[in-house]
VEXDREN-2710 file (C-alpha; in Angstrom, 1 decimal):
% VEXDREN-2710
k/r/px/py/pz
1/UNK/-14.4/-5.5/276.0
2/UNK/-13.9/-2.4/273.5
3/UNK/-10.3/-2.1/274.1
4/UNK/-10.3/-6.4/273.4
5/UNK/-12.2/-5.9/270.3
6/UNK/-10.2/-2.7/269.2
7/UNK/-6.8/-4.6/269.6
8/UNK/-8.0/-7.7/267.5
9/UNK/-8.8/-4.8/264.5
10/UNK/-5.5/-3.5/264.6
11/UNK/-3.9/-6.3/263.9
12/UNK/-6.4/-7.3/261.2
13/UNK/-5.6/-4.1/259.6
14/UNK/-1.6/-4.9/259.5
15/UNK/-3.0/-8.3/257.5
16/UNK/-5.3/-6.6/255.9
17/UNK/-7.3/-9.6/255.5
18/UNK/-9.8/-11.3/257.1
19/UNK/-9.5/-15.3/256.9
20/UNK/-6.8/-15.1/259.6
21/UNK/-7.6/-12.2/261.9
22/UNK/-10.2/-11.6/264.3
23/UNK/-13.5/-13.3/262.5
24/UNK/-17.0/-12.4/263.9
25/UNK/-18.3/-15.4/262.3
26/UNK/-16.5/-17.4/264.8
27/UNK/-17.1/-15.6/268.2
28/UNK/-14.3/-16.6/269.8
29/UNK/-14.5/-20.3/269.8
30/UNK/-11.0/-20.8/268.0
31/UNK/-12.3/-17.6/265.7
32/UNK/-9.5/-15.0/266.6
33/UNK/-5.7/-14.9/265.8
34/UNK/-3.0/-14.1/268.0
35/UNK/-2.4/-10.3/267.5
36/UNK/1.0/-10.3/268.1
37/UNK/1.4/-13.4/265.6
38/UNK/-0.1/-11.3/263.1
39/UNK/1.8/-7.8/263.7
40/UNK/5.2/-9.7/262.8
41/UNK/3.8/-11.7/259.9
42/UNK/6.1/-12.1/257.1
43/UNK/5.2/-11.4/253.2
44/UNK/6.3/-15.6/253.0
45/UNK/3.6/-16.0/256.0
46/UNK/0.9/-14.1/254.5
47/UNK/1.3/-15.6/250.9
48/UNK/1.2/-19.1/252.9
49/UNK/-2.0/-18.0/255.1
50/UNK/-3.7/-16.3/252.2
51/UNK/-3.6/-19.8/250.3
52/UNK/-4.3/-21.8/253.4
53/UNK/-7.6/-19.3/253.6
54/UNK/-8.5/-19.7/249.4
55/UNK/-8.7/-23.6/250.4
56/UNK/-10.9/-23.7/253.8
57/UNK/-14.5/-25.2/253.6
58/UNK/-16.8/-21.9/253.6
59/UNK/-20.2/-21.8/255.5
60/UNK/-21.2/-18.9/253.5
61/UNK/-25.3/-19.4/252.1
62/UNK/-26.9/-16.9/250.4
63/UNK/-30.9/-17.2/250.1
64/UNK/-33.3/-15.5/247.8
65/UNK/-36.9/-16.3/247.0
66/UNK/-38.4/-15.7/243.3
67/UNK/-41.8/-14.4/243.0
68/UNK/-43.3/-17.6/243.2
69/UNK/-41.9/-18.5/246.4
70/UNK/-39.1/-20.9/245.1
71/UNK/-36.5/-20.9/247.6
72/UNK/-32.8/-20.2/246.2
73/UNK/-29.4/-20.7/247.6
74/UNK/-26.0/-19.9/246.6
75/UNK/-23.2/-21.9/248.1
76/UNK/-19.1/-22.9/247.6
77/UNK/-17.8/-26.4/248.0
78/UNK/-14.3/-26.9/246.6
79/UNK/-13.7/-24.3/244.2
80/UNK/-17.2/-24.0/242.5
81/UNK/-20.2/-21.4/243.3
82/UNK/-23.2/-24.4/243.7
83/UNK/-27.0/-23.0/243.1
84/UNK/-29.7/-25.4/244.4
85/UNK/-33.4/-24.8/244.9
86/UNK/-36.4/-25.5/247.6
87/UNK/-40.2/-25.7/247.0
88/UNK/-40.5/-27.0/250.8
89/UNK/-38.8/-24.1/252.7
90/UNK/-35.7/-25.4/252.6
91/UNK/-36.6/-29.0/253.8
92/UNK/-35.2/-30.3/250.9
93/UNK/-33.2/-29.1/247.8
94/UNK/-32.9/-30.3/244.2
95/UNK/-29.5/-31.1/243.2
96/UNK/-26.6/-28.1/243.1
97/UNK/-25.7/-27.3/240.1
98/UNK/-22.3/-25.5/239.0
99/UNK/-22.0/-22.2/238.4
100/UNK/-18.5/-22.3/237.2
101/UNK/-17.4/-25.3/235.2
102/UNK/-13.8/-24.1/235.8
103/UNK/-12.2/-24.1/239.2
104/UNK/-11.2/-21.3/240.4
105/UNK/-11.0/-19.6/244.2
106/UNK/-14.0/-18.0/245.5
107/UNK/-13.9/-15.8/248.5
108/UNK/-16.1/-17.0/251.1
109/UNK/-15.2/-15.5/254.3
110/UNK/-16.8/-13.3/256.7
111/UNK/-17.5/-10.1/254.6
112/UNK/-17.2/-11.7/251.0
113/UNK/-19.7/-14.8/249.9
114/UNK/-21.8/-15.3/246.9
115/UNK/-25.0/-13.5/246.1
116/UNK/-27.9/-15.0/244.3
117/UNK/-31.2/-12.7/243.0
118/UNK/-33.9/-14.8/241.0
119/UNK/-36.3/-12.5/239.2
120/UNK/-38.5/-13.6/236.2
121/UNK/-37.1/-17.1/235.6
122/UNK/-33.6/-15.6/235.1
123/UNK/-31.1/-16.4/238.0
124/UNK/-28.0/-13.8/238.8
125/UNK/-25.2/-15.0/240.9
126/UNK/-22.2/-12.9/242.0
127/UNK/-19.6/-13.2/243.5
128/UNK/-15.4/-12.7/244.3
129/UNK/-12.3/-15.0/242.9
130/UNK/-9.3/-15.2/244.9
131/UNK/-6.3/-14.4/243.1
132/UNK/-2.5/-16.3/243.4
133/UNK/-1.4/-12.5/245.4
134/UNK/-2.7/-12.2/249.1
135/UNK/-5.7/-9.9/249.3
136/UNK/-6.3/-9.8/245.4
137/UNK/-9.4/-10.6/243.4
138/UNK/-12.3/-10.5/240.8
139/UNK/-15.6/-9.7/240.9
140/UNK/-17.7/-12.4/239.2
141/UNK/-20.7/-12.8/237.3
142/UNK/-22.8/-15.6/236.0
143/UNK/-26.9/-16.2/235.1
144/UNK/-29.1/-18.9/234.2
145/UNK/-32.1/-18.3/231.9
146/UNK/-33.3/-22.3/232.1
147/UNK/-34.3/-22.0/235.4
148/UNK/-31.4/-23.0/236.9
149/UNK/-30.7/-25.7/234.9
150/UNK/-27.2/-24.6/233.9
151/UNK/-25.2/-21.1/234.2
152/UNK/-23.6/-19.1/231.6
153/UNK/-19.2/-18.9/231.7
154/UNK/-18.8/-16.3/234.3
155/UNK/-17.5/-12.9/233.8
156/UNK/-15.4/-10.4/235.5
157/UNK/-16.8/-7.2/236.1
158/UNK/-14.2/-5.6/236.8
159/UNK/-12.4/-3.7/233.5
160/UNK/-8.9/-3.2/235.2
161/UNK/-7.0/-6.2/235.5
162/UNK/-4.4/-5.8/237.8
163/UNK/-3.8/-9.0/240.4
164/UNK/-5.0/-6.7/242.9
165/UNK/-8.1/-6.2/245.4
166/UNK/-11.8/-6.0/243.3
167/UNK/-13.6/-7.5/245.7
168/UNK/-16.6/-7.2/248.8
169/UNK/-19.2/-7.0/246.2
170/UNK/-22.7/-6.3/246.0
171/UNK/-25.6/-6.6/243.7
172/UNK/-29.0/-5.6/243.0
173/UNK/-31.5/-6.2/240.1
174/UNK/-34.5/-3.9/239.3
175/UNK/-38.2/-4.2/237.5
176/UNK/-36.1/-4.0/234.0
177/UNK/-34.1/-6.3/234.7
178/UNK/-31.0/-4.2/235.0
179/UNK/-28.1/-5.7/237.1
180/UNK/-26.0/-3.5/239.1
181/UNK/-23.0/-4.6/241.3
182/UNK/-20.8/-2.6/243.4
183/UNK/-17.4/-3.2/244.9
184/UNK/-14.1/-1.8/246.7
185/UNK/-11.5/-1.2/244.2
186/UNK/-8.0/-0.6/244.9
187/UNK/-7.3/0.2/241.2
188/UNK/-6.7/4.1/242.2
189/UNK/-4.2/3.4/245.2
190/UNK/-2.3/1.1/243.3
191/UNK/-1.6/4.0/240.3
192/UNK/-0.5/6.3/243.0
193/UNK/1.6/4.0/244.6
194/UNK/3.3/3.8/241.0
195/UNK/3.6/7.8/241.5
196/UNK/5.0/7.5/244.8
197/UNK/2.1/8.7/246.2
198/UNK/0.0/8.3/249.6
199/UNK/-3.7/6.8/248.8
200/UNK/-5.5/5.7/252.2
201/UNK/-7.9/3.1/251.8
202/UNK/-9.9/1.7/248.5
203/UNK/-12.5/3.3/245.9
204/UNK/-16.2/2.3/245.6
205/UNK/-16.8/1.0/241.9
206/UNK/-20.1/0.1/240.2
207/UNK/-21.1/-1.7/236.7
208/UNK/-24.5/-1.5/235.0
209/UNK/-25.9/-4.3/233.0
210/UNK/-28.7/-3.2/230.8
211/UNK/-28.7/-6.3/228.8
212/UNK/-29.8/-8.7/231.6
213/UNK/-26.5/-9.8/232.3
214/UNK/-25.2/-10.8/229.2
215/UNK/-22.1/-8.0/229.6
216/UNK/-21.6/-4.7/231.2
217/UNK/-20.8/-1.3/231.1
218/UNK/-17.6/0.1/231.9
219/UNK/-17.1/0.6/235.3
220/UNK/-18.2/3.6/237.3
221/UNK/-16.0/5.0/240.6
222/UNK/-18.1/6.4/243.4
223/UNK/-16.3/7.4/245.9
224/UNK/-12.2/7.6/246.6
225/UNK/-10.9/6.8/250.1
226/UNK/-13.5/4.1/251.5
227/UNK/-12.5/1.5/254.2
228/UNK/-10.8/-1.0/251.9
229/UNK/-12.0/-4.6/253.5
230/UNK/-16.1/-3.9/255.0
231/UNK/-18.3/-4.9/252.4
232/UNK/-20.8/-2.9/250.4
233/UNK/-24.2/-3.1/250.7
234/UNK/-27.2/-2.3/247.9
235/UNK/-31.0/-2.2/247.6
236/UNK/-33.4/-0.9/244.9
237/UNK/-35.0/2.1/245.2
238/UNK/-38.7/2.2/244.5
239/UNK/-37.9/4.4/241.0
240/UNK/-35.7/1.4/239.9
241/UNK/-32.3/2.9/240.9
242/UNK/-29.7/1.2/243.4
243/UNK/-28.4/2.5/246.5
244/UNK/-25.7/1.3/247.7
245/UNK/-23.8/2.1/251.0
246/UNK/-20.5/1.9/252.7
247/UNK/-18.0/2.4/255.4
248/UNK/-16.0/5.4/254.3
249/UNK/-12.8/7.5/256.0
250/UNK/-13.8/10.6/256.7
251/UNK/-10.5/13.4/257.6
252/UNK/-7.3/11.2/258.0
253/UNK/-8.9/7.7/259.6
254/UNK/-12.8/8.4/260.9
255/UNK/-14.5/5.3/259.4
256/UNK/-18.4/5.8/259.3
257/UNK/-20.9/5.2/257.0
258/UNK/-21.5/6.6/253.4
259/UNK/-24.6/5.9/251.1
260/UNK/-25.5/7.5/247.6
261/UNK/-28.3/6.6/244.8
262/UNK/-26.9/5.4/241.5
263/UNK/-28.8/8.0/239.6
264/UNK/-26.2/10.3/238.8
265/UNK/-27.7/13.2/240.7
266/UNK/-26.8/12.4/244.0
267/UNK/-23.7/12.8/245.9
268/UNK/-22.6/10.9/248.5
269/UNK/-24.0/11.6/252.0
270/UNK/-22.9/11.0/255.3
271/UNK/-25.5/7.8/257.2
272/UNK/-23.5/7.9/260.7
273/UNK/-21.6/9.8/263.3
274/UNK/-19.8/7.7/265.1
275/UNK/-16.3/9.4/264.7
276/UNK/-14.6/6.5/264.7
277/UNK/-11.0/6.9/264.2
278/UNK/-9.2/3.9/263.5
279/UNK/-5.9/3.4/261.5
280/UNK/-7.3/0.3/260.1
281/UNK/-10.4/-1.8/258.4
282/UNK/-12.9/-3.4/260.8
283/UNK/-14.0/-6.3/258.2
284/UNK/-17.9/-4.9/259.2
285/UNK/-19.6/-3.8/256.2
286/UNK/-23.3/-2.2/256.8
287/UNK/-26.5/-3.8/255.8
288/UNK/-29.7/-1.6/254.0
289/UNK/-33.2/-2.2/252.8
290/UNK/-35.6/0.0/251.3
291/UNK/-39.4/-0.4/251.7
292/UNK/-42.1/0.0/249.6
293/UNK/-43.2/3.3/250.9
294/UNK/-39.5/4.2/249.8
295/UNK/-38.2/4.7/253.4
296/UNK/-34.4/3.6/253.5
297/UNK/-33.1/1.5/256.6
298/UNK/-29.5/1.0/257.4
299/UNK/-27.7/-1.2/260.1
300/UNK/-23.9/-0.8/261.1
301/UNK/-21.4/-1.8/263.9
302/UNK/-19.5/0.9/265.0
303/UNK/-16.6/0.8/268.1
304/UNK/-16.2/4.1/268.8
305/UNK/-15.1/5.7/271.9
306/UNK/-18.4/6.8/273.0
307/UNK/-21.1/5.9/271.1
308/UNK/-20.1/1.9/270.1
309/UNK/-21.9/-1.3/269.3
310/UNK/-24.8/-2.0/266.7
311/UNK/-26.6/0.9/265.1
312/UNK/-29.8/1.1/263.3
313/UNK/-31.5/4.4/261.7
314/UNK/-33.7/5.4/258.8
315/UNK/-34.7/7.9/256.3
316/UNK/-37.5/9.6/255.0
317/UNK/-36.1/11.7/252.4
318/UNK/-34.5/9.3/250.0
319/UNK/-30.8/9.2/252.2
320/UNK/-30.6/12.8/252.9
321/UNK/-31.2/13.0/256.2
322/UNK/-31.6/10.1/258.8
323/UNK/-33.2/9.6/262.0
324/UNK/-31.5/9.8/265.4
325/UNK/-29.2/6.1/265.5
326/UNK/-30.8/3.5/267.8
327/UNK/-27.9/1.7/269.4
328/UNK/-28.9/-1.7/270.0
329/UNK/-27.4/-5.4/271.0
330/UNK/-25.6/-6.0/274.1
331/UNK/-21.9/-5.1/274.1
332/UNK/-20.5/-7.5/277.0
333/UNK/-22.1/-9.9/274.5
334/UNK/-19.9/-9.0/271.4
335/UNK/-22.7/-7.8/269.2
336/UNK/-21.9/-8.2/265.4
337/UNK/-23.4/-8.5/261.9
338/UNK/-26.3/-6.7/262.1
339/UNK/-29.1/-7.7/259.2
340/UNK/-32.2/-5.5/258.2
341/UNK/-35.1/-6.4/256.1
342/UNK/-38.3/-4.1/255.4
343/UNK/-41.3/-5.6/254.4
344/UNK/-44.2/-2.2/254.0
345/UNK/-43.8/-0.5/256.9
346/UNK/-42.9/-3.7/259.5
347/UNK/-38.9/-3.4/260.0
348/UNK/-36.9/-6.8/261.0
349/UNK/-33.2/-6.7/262.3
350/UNK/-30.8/-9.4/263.2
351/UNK/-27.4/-9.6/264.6
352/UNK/-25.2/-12.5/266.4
353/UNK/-24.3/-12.3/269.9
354/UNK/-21.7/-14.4/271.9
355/UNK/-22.2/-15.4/275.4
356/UNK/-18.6/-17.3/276.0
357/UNK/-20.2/-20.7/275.1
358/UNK/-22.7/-20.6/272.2
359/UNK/-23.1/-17.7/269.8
360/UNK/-26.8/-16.5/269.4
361/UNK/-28.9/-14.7/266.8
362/UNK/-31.4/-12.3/268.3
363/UNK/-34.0/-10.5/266.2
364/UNK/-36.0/-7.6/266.8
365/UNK/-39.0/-6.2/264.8
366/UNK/-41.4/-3.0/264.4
367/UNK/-44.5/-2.2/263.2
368/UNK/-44.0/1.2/261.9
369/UNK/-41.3/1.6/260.1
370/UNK/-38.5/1.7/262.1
371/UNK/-39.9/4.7/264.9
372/UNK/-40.5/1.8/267.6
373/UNK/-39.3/-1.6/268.5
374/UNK/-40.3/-5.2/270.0
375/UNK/-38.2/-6.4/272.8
376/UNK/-35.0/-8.4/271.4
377/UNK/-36.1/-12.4/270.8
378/UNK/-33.4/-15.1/270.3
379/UNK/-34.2/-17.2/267.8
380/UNK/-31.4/-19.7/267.1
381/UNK/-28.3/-20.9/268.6
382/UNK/-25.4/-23.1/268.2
383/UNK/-22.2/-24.3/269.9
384/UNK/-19.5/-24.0/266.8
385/UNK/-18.5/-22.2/264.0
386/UNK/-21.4/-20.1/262.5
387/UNK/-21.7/-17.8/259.2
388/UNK/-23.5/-14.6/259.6
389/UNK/-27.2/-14.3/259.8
390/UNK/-29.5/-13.3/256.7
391/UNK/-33.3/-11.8/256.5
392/UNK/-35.1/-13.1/253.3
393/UNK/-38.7/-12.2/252.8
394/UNK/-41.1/-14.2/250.8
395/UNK/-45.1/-12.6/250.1
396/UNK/-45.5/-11.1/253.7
397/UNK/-43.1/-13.7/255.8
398/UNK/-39.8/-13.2/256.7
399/UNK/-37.3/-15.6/257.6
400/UNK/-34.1/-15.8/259.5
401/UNK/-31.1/-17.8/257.1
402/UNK/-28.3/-19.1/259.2
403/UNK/-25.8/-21.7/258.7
404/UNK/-23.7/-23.7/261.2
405/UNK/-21.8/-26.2/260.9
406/UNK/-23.4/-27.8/263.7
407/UNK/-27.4/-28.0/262.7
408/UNK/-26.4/-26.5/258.9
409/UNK/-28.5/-24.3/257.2
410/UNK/-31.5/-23.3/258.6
411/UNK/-34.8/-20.8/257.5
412/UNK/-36.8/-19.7/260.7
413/UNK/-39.5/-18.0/260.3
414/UNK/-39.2/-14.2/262.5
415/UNK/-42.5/-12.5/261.3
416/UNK/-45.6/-11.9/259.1
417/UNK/-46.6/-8.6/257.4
418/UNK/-50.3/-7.9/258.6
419/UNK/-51.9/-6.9/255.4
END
């Protein structure tokens, strides 16, 4: 099985680009591509296959609640980010509305999809464009202040404008209403390249928003040499500032995981210690939530020779240190996209297995704050094509949101907070 799955990121890497390599979001059920059809592709067969990708139907949902306990989802249908809204838990939504009037490609594949945060009344929506150039794009940015109503133009984030890759974002908003979104950035490889120099893998990039959204600062590098396609991942910190975290190469091609605070007195420290070394980019980003007690929690996949699979851990000390990984999932069974959500000091996680008929999402929970945990539960399947699992937490519930495109989207609840 490691070898199997090790093979199938190779050849990703020689693409560079998920929508026709090996995607998780399928497990196997006509989800992964023909290695050696993708080791001799053509820059003709990638331009075609890159477009074929732009125009495939996306299961991609985001959900968010708002204080109140509204129920908000970001989708694509054509080539238009749609926000619609539940008072009923999902059991039935108002009418989508546009978020862009213009078409344009949006990236909705396994590790890019549109992100939605509704704070206040003001809705925030981000997410990628696909440009004409295979593996290119823009990070995006749109609100509402009418409740959802309608959505201002969007904006790129993104101050260079090369048709190259800004993309894989992330976004977070905090008490003030500040808007922060990170991204992978090949902005610095492509000026060496013009040098005739080497530059392995992407940057990390940030913007700040201090004007709720209305236009941001310039943008921020924090980090060279990161795994160029696994998505970033961000919460807020409990003083207001982001974290965000990453899959970064360590020495020539160790990809583990990265995170740093967004206060500008932090460097970046080193979550996991895996030692993977791998000449190419797994498409699996990490996932991190910080509770109110300000204890950080991070999830990751890792395939490393030893120590491989899904990996949960936390911290006490704002980042700096973290506790001994718990490696959990079963590995016959394919184990991917793991999902963490803290609510005080109860910890959920989620992740998608594959038993060579139906793909499964399992969920696991403790009770204080991450040092035990309940036996894994499944709690949904399905017989086709799935997009990743999501934790949202609304007053002290939390849900599971998972979309198929058998049974479509669906919020189960996983747990209560016992005040």
């Amino acid at each position: 099985m490691q070898h199997y799955i090790s093979a199938l990121f190779v050849a990703t890497a020689m693409v560079a680009d998920p929508s026709w390599a090996a995607d998780h979001s399928k497990h196997g059920k006509d989800g992964a591509a023909d290695p050696a059809a993708t080791l001799v592709a053509t820059p003709a067969d990638r331009e075609k296959r890159w477009m074929e990708s732009l125009a495939k139907p996306s299961l991609a949902i985001t959900a968010s609640f708002d204080e109140k306990g509204r129920l908000w989802l970001a989708n694509i249908s054509g080539q238009h980010v749609y926000v619609s809204y539940s008072d009923d838990r999902g059991a039935t939504r108002s009418a989508p509305v546009k978020v862009n009037a213009e078409p344009e490609y949006v990236l909705g594949d396994g590790e890019n999809r549109p992100k939605i945060i509704a704070r206040k009344g003001v809705i925030y929506v981000s997410y990628t464009q696909g440009l004409a150039k295979p593996m290119t794009g823009d990070i995006r940015f749109s609100r509402s202040t009418d409740g959802g109503k309608s959505f201002s133009a969007p904006l790129t984030v993104n101050d260079n404008h090369e048709i190259i890759s800004h993309r894989f974002d992330s976004m977070a908003v905090n008490g003030k209403g500040h808007v922060y979104i990170a991204w992978l950035d090949k902005r610095d490889q492509s000026a060496a390249e013009k040098n005739g120099e080497k530059y392995n893998g992407a940057a990390t990039y940030y913007a700040m928003s201090d004007d709720g959204g209305m236009s941001f600062r310039r943008n921020i590098k924090i980090a060279d040499h990161v795994c160029e396609c696994c998505r970033t991942a961000m919460a807020v910190d409990t003083d207001g500032y982001p974290v965000v975290t990453w899959r970064h190469i360590y020495d020539t091609n160790i990809r583990d995981h990265a995170l740093v605070k967004l206060d500008g007195k932090m460097a970046p420290v080193r979550v996991s210690r895996e030692n993977w070394n791998i000449a190419a980019c797994p498409h699996h980003g990490p996932s991190l939530s910080i509770a109110t007690d300000g204890i950080y929690h991070a999830a990751w996949f890792s395939n490393a020779p030893e120590r491989h699979g899904l990996f949960y851990a936390y911290s006490s000390d704002k980042g700096r240190n973290f506790s001994t990984p718990l490696n959990f999932g079963n590995f016959e069974a394919q184990p991917s996209r793991p999902y963490v959500l803290s609510l005080g000091s109860r910890v959920y996680l989620v992740w998608k297995e594959f038993d060579g008929e139906s793909s499964g999402i399992l969920g696991m929970s403790s009770g204080d704050g991450g040092k035990s945990w309940s036996a894994p539960k499944k709690l949904a399947v399905t017989s086709d094509v799935s997009d990743w699992p999501l934790l949202i937490g609304e007053s002290n519930l939390t849900y599971l949101s998972w979309n198929t495109k058998n049974e479509g989207c669906r919020l189960i609840e996983f747990g209560v907070e016992k005040k």
